[in-house]
N, C-alpha and C positions, 0 to 999 in steps of 0.2 A: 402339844395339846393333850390335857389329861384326857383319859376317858376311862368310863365305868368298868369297874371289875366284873360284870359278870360277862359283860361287850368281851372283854380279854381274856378270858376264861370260853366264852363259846366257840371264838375264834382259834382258840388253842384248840379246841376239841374239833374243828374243822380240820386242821392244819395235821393231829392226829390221824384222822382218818382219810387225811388223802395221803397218808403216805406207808400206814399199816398193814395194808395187806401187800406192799411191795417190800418190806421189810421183813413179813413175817412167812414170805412165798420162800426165800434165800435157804434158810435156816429150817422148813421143811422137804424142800429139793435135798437141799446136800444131807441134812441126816439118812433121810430117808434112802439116798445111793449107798451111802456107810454100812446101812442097816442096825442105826440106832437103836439101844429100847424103848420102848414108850417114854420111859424115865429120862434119860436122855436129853430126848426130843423137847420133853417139857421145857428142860432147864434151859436146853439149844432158844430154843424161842423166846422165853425171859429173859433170859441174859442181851440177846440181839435190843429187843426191846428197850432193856436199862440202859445197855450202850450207845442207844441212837441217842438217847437224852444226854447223856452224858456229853457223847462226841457234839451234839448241837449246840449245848451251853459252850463246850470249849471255842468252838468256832464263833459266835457269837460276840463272847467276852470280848472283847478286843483290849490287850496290855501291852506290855514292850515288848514279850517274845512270842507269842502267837494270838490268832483269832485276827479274822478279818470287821470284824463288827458289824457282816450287812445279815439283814434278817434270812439266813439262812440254815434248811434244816439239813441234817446229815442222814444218815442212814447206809445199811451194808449195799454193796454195789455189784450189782450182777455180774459185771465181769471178771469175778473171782468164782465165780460158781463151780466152770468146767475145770476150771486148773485145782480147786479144790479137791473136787473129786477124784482127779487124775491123781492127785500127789497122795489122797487119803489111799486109795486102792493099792499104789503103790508102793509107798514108804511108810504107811501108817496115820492113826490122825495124831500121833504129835509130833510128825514131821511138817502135817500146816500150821500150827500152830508157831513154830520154829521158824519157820519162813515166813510168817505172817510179821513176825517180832521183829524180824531183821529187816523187812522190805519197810515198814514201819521205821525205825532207825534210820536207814539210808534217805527218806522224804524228809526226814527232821535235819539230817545234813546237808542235803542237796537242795532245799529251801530259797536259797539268799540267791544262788545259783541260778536255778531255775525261774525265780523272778525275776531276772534280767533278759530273760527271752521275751519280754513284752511285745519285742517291734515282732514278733510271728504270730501275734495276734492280731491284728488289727480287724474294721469294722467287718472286712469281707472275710475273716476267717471264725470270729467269733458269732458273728452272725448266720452263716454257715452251720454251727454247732451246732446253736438250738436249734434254729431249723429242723435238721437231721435229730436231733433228741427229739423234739414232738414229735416228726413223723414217723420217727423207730417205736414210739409208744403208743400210737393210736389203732394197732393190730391188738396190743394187749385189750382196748380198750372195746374192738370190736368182735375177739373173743367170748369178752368178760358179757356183752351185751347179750347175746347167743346164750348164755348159762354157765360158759367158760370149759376149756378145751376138755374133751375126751367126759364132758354129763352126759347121762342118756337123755335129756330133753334139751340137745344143743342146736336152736335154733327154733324153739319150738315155740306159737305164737305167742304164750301166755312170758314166755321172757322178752320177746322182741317187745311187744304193749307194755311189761314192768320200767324195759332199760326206758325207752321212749318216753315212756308216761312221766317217767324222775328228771328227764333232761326238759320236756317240757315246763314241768312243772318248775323248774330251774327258769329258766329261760321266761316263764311268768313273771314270775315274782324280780328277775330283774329288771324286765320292763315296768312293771306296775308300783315297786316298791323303791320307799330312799331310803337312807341309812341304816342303819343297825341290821333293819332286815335285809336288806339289801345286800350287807356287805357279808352275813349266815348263811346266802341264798344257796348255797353247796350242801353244807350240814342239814338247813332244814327241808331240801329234796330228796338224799340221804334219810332222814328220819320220815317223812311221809311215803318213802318210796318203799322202806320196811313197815311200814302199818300195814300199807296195801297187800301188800306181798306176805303181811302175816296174816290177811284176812284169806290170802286165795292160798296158804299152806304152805308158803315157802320160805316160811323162818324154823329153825330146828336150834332149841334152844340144850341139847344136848352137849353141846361143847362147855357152857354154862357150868353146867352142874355136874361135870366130872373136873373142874380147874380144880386148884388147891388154895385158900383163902391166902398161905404166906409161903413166899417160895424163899429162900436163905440162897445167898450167891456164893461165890468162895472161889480164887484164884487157880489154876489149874486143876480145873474140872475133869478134866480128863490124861491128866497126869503131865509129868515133866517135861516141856517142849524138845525136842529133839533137832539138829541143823544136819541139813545136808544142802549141796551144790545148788544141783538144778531145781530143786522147789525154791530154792532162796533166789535163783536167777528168775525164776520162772514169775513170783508173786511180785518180785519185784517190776518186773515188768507191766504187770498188771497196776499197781500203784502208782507208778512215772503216767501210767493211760489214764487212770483215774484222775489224778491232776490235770492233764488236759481235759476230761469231760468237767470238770470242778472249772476249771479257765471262764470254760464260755458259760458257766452260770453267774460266778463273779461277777461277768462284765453286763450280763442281761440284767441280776440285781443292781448293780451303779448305775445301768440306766435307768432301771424303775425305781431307787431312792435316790436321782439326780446327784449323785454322790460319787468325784471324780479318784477315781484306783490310781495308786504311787505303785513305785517298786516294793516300798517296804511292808505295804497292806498286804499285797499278793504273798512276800514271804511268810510272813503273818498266818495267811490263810492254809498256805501248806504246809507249815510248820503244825497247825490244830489239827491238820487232817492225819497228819504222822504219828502225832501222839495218840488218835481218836484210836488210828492204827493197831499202834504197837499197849492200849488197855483192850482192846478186842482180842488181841492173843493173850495176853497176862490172863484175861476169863475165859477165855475160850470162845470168844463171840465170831470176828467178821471185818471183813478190812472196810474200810468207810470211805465213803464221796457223799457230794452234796447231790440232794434229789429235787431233780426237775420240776415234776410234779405241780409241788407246793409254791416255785412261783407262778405257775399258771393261777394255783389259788390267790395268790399276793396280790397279782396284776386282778382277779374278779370281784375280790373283796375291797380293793381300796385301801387296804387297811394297812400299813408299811411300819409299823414301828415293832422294835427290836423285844417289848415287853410281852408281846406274844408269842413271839420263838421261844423266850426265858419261857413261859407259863408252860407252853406246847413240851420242853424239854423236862420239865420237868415233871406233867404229867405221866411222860412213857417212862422217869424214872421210879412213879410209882408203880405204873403196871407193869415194870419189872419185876419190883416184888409181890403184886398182888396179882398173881396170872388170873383169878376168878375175874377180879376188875374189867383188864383184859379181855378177857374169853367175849365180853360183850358186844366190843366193837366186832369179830367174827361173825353175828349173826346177822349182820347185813346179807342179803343173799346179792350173788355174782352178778345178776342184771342190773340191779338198784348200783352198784359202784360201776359196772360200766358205763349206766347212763351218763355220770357224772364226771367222769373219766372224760368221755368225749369232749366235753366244754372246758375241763382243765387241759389236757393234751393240747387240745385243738389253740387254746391261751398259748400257748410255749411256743406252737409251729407263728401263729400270727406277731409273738414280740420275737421269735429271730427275724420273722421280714420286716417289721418296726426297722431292727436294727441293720440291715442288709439297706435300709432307704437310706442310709449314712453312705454308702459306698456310690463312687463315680462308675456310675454304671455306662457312660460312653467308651467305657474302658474295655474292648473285646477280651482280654487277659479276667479282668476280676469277672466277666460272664463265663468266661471258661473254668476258672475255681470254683465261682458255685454250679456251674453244671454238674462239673465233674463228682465235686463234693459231695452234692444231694444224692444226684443219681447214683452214685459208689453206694453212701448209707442207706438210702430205700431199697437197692439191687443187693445187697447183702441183707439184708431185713427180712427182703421177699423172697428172697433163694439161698435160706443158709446152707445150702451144701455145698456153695458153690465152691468153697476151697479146702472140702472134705479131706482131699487127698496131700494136702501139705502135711509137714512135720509137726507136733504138739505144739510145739515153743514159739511156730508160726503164724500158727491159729489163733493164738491168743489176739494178734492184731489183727488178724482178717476175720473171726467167726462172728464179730459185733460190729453192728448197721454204726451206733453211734462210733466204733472208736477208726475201723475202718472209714469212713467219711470226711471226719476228724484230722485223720493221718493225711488222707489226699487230701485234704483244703492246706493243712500247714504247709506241706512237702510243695504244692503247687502255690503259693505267695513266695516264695524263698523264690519260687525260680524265674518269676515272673515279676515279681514287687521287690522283695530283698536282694540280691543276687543281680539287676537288673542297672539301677542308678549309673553305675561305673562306664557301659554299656551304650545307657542312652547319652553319658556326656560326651563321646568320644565321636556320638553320628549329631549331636546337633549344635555344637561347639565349630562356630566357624574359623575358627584360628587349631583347628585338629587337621591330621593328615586324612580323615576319614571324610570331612566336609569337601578337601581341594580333591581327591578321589572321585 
């Protein structure tokens, strides 16, 4: 069904901003641990920015050798942060880069491979995922609602009444409105939730007017990648995890464009994410995964075609180079994207139980994988110190709600679903030595 360009055009600039201040959070953490220069910094954030757009169209496209083609946006992936920083502090930063390049690489090979692990996804594991992805995201969100961590007016009523007031205001206009508005109803909560908030003094239009109108990109921004061992074991690691967080959104998008995933879609899809990869180190950017987020927006808006993702990607590959452009979406203040936060997040935890209602739940085993599963990623989420004391190399799988959750939901079908069949023919096979037993 066609539909109007400005319809697809607003929707992109929705799609934008639910996903830009988790994009542009990565790329001020980590410089700022480096002790970048301002200058730096800049470029650190433009560059993340072009290459979300980038890496989104690449996924998107769908050809014979990569891109999955479901309306999916990409963006850099949190669980590169900590290992970033470690490997910057310790080998330098063009030894992430170096291991960025290679871990990248090793996804573009291990691809065809890796999409034949299908059967350890099934409804009860992928379902599981998102689950645990919304509910690992909705502390951001109830942060964010408060003023967002370490403001001195965190929690202070005039944010708790902004966050509320924008999720209300949200939540109106869904009930009362059909179409077009209706399917805005994020972005224009969003924008009324910044009038208000610029009436009561809480927009600071400062970041504005110090951007630079054209920012120039250019290949090894910070000099010649360097390789060493354990950063290259290390990010890679990270990337093989990213692909699982990447799995259970794949199959949450197939089932909200009713659009059944083969093996070679899946290779497809990690094969875009490798490359998205290994041009984030070529600039200096950020390792890439697909973000949650944005199908919470998918599934509020209604709106599922692929021509908004193109628009949406290619927006942020103009506010690549126009950081002032940019600079604008930042003046949302922290309560107004909370509010809104809440009803996207909150979207992502309700379509993994959508898809969890696929699983035989008379089944005591798949009630134990998702016990287990949730409660692993809420209980890491809510108590990240809880595996302080392990090794670096370790951490990387235990210090994150979604990939630790993740881990235990796969690891538990294998042993309970995969690993099992052989098992149960042996006790319910009446011609087996285990039935005359």
């Amino acid at each position: 069904m066609k539909q109007h360009p400005f319809k697809i055009a607003s929707l992109g600039i929705q799609h934008v901003l639910a996903m830009y201040a988790g994009a542009v959070i990565v790329p001020l953490i980590v410089g700022g641990a480096l002790n970048l220069t301002g200058e730096q910094l800049t470029y650190l954030v433009s560059i993340d920015i072009l290459m979300c757009g980038i890496a989104t169209i690449l996924q998107v496209w769908q050809n014979r050798f990569f891109g999955i083609g479901l309306p999916i946006v990409l963006g850099c992936t949190f669980t590169a942060v900590g290992p970033m920083i470690a490997i910057g502090g310790e080998y330098g930063v063009s030894a992430i880069y170096g291991s960025i390049l290679v871990s990248g690489l090793i996804v573009v090979l291990i691809a065809s491979f890796f999409s034949k692990l299908i059967k350890f996804f099934p409804p009860v594991v992928t379902g599981s995922v998102v689950t645990i992805i919304g509910i690992t995201l909705i502390p951001v969100a109830m942060n964010n609602i408060a003023g967002g961590q370490g403001s001195p007016d965190f929690g202070s009523l005039s944010n708790i009444s902004l966050a509320f007031g924008t999720l209300l205001f949200i939540i109106l206009l869904y009930r009362f409105t059909k179409g077009f508005i209706r399917s805005v109803a994020i972005l224009l909560g969003l924008a009324g939730g910044t009038i208000v908030a610029a009436l009561m003094g809480k927009v600071n239009f400062a970041a504005v007017g110090e951007a630079s109108w054209f920012h120039m990109v250019k290949p090894f921004y910070f000099g010649t990648p360097t390789f060493e061992w354990t950063p290259i074991i290390t990010m890679t690691l990270v990337a093989i995890v990213s692909l699982v967080e990447s799995t259970g959104v794949y199959f949450a998008l197939s089932d909200i464009t009713g659009r059944k995933l083969k093996e070679s879609d899946l290779a497809k899809g990690y094969r875009a994410e490798g490359l998205a990869i290994m041009l984030g180190a070529l600039f200096n950017a950020f390792p890439y995964t697909t973000y949650s987020q944005n199908v919470g927006l998918l599934q509020l808006s209604g709106v599922k075609t692929k021509n908004v993702i193109y628009t949406m990607g290619t927006m942020l590959i103009i506010l690549g180079f126009v950081p002032k452009i940019g600079a604008l979406t930042t003046v949302i203040p922290t309560p107004v994207l909370g509010g809104a936060m809440v009803a996207m997040f909150g979207m992502v935890i309700a379509y993994g139980i959508k898809m969890l209602s696929k699983v035989e739940f008379a089944s005591q085993e798949n009630l134990l994988i998702i016990a287990c599963s949730v409660g692993m990623g809420l209980g890491v989420t809510a108590v990240p110190d809880l595996f302080a004391q392990l090794p670096e190399s370790v951490k990387i799988l235990t210090n994150n709600g979604i990939v630790a959750g993740s881990l235990t939901a796969i690891f538990l079908n294998i042993v309970f679903n995969v690993a099992r069949p052989a098992k149960q023919s042996q006790t319910t096979n009446p011609n087996s030595q285990g039935a005359v037993l």
